[in-house]
N, C-alpha and C positions, 0 to 999 in steps of 0.2 A: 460646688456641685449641688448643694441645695436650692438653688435657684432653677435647676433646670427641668424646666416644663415638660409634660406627661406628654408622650408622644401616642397617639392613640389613632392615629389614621395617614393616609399620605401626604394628609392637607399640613396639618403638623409638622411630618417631617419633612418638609419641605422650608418650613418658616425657621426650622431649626436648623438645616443645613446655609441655611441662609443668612442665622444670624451667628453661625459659627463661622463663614464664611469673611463677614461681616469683624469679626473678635481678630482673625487671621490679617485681615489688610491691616487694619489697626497697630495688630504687635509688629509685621510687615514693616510697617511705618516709623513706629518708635523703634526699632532695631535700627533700621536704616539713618536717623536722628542720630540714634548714639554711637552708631558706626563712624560716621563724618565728624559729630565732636570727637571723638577718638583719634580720626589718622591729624584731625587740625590741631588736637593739643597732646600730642602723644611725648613729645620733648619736656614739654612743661611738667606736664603727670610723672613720667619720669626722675626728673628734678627733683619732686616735689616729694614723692616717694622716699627717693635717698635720704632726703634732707629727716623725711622725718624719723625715718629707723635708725640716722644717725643721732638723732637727740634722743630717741628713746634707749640708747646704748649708753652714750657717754655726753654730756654736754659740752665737757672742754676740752675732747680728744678731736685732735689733726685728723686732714683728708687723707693722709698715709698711715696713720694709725687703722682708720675705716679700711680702707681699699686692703692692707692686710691680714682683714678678719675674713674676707672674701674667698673660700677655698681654689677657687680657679686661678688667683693671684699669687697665691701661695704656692701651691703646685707650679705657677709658671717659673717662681722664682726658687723655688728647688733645684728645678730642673737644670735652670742656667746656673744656681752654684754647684751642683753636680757636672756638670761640663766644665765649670772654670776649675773647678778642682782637680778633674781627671788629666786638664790638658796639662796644672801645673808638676801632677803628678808625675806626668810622662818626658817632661823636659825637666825636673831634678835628675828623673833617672837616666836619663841621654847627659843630661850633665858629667851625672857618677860615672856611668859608663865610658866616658872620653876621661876623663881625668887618671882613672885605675887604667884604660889601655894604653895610655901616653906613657905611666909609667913603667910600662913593663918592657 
């Protein structure tokens, strides 16, 4: 902000609306730039990403070690051993139950 010129008449604010303008296509521009590198390496970056949170975690720990520090991964696998448990749950007790009414 120290750079910008005393506006003092309409002549001025003119050259500054102008070179603000000016500042605008610019970053316009280089957004637009880094937008496209974006969707063209978004897989790569990605990768790359993982790759490095998982050295900075553990160096000689497995992609299944990784993926179950991941709380969405963990939660999903919760979930499915809560239903494996509840189904085996409910066919012990349909077991119990026919074995005690057979013998009565």
């Amino acid at each position: 902000m120290k750079d910008r010129p005393h506006i003092h008449n309409l002549d001025t604010l003119e050259k500054e609306i102008y070179r603000q303008q000016l500042l605008l296509r610019d970053s316009a521009k280089q957004l637009e730039k880094d937008l496209d590198y974006f969707r063209e390496n978004f897989i790569k970056l990605a990768r790359n990403s993982i790759k490095k949170e998982r050295n900075k975690e553990e160096k000689t720990s497995s992609f299944f070690e990784h993926m179950f520090k991941n709380e969405h991964v963990r939660e999903a696998v919760t979930n499915i051993t809560d239903r494996i448990t509840d189904h085996a749950a409910e066919a012990v007790n349909q077991l119990i139950d026919s074995l005690f009414h057979k013998h009565k």
